[in-house]
Each structure stands twice: as structure tokens, then as C-alpha cells.
C-alpha positions as CSV (number, residue, x, y, z in Angstrom):
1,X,91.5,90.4,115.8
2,X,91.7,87.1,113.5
3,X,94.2,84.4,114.0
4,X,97.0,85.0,111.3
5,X,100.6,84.2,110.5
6,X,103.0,87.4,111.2
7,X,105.9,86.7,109.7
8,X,109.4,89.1,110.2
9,X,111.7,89.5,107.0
10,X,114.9,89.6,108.9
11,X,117.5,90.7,105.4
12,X,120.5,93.0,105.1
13,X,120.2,96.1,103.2
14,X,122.9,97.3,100.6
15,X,123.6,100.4,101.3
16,X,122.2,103.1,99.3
17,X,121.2,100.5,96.6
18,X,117.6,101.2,96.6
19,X,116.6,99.5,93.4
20,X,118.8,96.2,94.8
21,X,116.8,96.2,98.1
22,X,113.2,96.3,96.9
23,X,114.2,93.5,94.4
24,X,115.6,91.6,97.6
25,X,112.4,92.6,99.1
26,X,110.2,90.9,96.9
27,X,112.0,87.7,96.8
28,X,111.9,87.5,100.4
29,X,108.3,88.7,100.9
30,X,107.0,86.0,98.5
31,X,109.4,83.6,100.5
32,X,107.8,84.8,103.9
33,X,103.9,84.2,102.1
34,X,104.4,81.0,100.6
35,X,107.2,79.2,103.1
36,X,105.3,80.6,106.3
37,X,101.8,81.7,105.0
38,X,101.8,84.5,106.0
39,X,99.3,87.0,106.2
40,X,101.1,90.0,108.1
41,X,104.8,90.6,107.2
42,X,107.5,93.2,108.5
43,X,110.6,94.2,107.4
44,X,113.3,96.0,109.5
45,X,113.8,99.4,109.1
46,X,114.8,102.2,106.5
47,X,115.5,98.1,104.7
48,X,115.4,100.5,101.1
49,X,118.8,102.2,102.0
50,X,120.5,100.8,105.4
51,X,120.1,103.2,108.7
52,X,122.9,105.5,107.9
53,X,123.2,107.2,104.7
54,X,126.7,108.8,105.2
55,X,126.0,112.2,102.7
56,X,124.6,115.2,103.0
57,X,120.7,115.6,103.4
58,X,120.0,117.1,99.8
59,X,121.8,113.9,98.0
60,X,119.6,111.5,100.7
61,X,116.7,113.3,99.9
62,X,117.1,111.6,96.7
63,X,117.1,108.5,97.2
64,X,114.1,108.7,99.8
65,X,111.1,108.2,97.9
66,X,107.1,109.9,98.2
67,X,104.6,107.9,100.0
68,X,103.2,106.9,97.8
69,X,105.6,106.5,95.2
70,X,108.0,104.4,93.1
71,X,108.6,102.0,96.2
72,X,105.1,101.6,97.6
73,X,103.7,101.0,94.2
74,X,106.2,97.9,93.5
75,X,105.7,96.3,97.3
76,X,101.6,96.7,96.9
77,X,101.7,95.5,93.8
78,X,103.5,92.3,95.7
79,X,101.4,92.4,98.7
80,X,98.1,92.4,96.0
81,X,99.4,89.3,94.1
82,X,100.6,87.0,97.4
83,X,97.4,88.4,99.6
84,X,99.1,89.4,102.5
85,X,99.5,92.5,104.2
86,X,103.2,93.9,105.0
87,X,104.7,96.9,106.9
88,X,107.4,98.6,104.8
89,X,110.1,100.9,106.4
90,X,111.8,103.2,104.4
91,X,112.9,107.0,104.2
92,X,110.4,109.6,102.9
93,X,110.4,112.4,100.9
94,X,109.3,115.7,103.2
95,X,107.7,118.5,101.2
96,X,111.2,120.2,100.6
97,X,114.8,118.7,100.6
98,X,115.5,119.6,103.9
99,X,113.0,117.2,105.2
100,X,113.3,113.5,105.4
101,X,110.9,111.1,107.5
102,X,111.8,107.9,108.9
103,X,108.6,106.3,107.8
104,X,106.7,102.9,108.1
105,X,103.8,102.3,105.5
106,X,100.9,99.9,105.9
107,X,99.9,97.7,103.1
108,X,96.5,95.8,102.7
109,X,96.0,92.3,100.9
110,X,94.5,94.3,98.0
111,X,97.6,96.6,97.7
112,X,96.3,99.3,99.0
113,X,98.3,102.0,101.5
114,X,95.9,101.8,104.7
115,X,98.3,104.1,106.9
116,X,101.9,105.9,107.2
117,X,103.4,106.3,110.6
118,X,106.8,108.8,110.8
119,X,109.3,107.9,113.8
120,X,108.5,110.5,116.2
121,X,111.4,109.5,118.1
122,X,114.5,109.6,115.8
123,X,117.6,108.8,117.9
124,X,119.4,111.8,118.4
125,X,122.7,111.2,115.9
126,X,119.3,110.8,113.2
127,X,117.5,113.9,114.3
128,X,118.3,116.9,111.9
129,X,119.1,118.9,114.2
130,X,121.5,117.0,116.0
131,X,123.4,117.0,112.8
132,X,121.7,114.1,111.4
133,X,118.5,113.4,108.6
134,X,115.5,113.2,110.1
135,X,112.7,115.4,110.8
136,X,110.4,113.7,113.8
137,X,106.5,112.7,113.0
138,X,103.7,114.4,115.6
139,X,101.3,111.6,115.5
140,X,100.8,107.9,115.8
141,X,97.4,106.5,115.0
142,X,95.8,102.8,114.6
143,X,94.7,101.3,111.9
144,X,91.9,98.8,111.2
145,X,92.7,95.8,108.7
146,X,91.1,92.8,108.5
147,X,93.7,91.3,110.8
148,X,93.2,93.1,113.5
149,X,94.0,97.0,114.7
150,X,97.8,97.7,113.7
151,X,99.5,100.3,115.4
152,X,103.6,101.1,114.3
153,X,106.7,102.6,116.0
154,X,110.2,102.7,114.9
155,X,113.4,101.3,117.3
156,X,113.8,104.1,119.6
157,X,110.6,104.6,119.5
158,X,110.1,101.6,121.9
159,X,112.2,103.1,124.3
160,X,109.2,105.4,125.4
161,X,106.8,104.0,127.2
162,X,103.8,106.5,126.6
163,X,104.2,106.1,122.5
164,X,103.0,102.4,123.1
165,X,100.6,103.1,125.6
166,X,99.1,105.7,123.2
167,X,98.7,103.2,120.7
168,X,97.2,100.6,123.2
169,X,94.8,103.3,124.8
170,X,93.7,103.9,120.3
171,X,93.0,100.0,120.4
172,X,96.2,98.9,118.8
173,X,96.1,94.5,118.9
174,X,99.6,94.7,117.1
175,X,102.5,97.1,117.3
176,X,105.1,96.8,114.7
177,X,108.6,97.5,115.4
178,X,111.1,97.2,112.4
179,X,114.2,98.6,114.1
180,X,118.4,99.7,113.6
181,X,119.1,98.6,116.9
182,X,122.9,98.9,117.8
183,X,122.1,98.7,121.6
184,X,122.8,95.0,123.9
185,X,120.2,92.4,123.0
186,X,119.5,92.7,126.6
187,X,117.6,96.2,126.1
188,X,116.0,95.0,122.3
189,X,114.7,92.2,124.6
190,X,113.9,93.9,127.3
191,X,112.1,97.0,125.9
192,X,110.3,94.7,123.3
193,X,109.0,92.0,126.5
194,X,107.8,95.2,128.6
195,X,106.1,97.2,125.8
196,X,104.0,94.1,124.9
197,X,103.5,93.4,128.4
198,X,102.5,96.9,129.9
199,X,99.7,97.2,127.1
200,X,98.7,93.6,126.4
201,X,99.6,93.7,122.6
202,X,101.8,91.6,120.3
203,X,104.9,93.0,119.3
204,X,106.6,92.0,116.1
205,X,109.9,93.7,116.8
206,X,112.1,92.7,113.6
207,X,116.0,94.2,113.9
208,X,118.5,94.9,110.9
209,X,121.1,93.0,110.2
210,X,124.4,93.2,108.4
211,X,126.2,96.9,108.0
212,X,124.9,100.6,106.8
213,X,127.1,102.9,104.8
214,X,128.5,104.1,108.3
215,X,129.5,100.6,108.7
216,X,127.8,100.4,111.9
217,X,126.5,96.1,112.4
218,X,123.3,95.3,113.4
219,X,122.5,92.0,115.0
220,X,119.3,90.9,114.3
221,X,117.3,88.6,116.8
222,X,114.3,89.8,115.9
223,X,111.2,88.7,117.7
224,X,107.6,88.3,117.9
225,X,106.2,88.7,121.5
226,X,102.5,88.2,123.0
227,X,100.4,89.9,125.3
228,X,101.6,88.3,128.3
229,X,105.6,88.6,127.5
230,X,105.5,85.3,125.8
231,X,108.3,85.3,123.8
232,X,107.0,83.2,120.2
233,X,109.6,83.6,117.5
234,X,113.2,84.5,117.8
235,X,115.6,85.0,115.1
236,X,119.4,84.8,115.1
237,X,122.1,87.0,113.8
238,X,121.8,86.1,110.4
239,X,119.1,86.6,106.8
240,X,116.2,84.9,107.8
241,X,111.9,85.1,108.5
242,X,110.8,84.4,111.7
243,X,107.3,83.6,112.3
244,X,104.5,82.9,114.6
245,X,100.4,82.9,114.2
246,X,98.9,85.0,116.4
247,X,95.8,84.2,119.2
248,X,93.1,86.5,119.3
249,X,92.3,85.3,122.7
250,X,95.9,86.2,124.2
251,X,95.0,87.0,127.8
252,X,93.1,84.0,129.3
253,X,95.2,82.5,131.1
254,X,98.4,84.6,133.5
255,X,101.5,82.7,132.0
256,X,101.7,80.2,129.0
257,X,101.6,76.6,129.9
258,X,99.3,77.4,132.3
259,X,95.3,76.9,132.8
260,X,95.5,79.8,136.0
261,X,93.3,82.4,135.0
262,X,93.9,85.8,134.1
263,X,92.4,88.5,135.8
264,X,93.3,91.5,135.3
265,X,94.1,94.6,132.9
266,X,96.8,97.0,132.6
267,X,94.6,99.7,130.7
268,X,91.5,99.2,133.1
269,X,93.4,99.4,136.2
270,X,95.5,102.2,135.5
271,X,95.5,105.0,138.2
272,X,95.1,107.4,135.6
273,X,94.7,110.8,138.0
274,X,98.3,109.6,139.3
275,X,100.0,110.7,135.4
276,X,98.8,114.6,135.5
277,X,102.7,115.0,135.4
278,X,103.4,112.7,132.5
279,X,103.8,115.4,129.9
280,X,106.1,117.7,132.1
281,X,109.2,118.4,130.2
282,X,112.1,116.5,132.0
283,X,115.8,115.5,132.5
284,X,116.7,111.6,133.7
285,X,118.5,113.2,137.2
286,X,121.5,111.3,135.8
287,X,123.5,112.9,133.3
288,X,125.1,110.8,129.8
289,X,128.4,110.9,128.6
290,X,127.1,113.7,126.3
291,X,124.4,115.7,125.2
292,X,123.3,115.5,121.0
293,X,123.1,119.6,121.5
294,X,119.8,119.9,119.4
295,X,116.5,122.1,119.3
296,X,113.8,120.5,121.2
297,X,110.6,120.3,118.7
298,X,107.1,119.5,120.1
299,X,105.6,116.4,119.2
């Protein structure tokens, strides 16, 4: 990895208004390369239409777009003339109406689509068979830019330990996080914190903000967090870009403000014959208020 600018786009979506958010897009991206400089920039998620799309699936398919497509063409196009590489969350057209992903594409400097990751963890309201949108993704791969190795989850996604560690285990430097959180800050913070911390990555975690066409409010506080729980950029409830450049040599030292040493490594010291269990199908022993009664898929 290089040191580089990350910058996260914190806007509101309108609802539905697909044509009014990539415009708003493009004003703010240019805003996040030439007020920042930066090279990396993220936006929050499904930012082309707001989280909740309040219709039925066949009219959403609609306004989801191909990857690529319409969307992807106008934002690399963008990326290409401000040289700077940006993570763009929006809904994707499946291969039959039925079928929308909850997808995060990676643009290069040259405008180019260097990888698509689809949210393998929709939250359960999202997932189509819990009466919601989505159909879940199966993989999650890492991807090499000329930044560094970029890896990409989606909000609930970073409630799941293993998805991270995945990515760490592929190499990931940076995992991006553009989210709909609706949860406390407490669990945004604290899930952001530990997934940088348990795989010694940066985490540019940017939250939506404003209301979706289900009028659910989102609150922001997006942040950017190091290797060592370092927290580096924080945003408040409101539009704005927070940013923060990135070190390549993130783990020499235990704490920041501090010359003590580091000496250790979460992926090299992991007891790994202790996991044989880790892909057991399970139950948390306490039960929820309620059950989203949906078909468990495979990932």
C-alpha cells in the first residue's frame, strides 16, 4: 500500500430520484478530489436510491441499474477526469426481475470497473425472502489497485466477523463499508473499531444520512479507522466528507502517540485448528424479539 487521501462522501439520497443522486454525486465527488485530494473516495450505501425502496420488487428492479451500466459509466467517467478512485454503492440489476443485488463497484483512476462486491449479508427486512429486495452475493474477493489491496462489505456485513477476516486472510489493506445503519452509534463504532482491529486493516466505514422512502433516518458519523483501532476521521450527523491519508506502515508501534513497539499479529498468531467449528450452522442461545421467517440460502 501507498500513502493516499481516503476520503468518505457523507450526502443524503432523495429517494428514488436516481438521476438527482448521481448528479449530487458528481458535485460532491469532485468536491471530495479537489477540497481533500483525494485519491480513494466512498460513498454510503444504495446512495442512487436511499436504503428502502417502499414498492414492489419488479418496479425496483427498474430503477436498479447493470453493472456496468448507465450509472457506472457517468461515475468513471468522473473518477477518469479527477484521478481518483471511488467505491460506488448502489442496487443492481440481477439476470431476471426478481433479483436485485445490493452492490458496491470499484472504480480505478483511469475509469475503469476493477471489481463488484454483492452484500452477502442483507439484513433480514432486505433479504427477499424475508419479504424484502435483495438476493445475497456468495463471494467477496480483493482487489489490487495502485493504492493498495481493497476489499468491500456492506453495513451488516460488518456485523460478522469471518466476512472481514476473509478478506484480511485474501490480503485486503482496506475494507470499505458504505452502510444504512439505523442501529446505536455505539455498535456502528464498535463493530467498525473491532473489525479494523481484529485483522489490522483500515476501515473507511461511511453511514447514510437523512431519510429513505420508508422514512427511516440515518445518522451518519461516518469514520475512517486504522489498523490499530485508531479512530482518524469522524463525521457528524449532517452532508459532509470526512477524510484522512492513510499510513502504509500502520502497525509499528502498539497504540498511537506511542514509540512502544508492536509485536505481534492477529493473522499469524491465530490458533487456527481451534475454528474447525466455525462453519457449523448455528442459533445465538438467546432468542430476539422475532424471527424474519425466511429460507436460509448458502453463501
Amino acid at each position: 500500500m501507498i500513502e493516499h487521501i481516503v476520503a468518505g462522501v457523507q450526502i443524503a439520497a432523495k429517494p428514488n430520484d436516481v438521476e438527482y443522486n448521481v448528479a449530487k454525486m458528481l458535485m460532491w465527488l469532485e468536491k471530495a478530489a479537489k477540497e481533500h485530494r483525494a485519491q480513494l473516495v466512498v460513498f454510503p450505501e444504495s446512495i442512487t436510491t436511499g436504503f428502502t425502496p417502499c414498492m414492489a420488487v419488479s418496479d425496483f428492479y427498474h430503477l436498479a441499474d447493470t453493472i456496468p451500466g448507465k450509472i457506472t459509466d457517468q461515475i468513471a467517467r468522473e473518477a477518469k477526469k479527477l484521478g481518483v478512485h471511488v467505491v460506488l454503492p448502489m442496487y443492481e440489476k440481477g439476470p431476471e426481475p426478481s433479483i436485485i443485488y445490493n452492490s458496491s463497484v470499484l472504480i480505478d483512476d483511469l475509469g475503469r470497473i476493477v471489481g463488484v462486491y454483492r452484500k452477502t449479508h442483507p439484513f433480514p427486512t432486505e433479504r427477499l425472502e424475508g419479504g424484502g429486495w435483495t438476493t445475497p452475493g456468495n463471494e467477496a474477493n480483493v482487489y489490487e489497485t495502485k493504492l493498495g489491496r481493497i476489499g468491500m462489505i456492506i453495513c451488516y456485513d460488518g456485523d460478522f466477523p469471518e466476512l472481514s477476516r476473509v478478506l484480511a486472510i485474501k490480503g485486503a489493506e482496506i475494507i470499505t463499508r458504505p452502510s444504512a445503519l439505523l442501529r446505536s452509534f455505539d455498535i456502528w463504532s464498535l463493530t467498525n473499531h473491532a473489525r479494523a482491529y481484529d485483522n489490522h486493516v483500515y476501515v473507511v466505514a461511511v453511514n447514510a444520512i437523512g431519510p429513505d422512502a420508508g422514512n427511516n433516518y440515518y445518522f451518519g458519523h461516518s469514520m475512517i479507522v486504522s489498523p490499530i483501532a485508531q479512530k482518524l476521521a469522524q463525521g457528524r450527523g449532517t452532508e459532509e466528507i470526512i477524510s484522512a491519508k492513510l499510513d502504509p506502515e500502520p502497525l509499528k508501534y502498539v497504540s498511537y502517540g506511542t514509540l512502544s513497539p508492536q509485536i505481534f499479529d492477529h493473522l499469524e498468531d491465530r490458533n487456527v485448528g481451534v475454528y474447525r467449528e466455525i462453519l457449523t450452522p448455528a442459533k445465538s442461545a438467546f432468542e430476539p424479539s422475532r424471527r424474519i421467517p425466511y429460507k436460509k440460502t448458502e453463501l
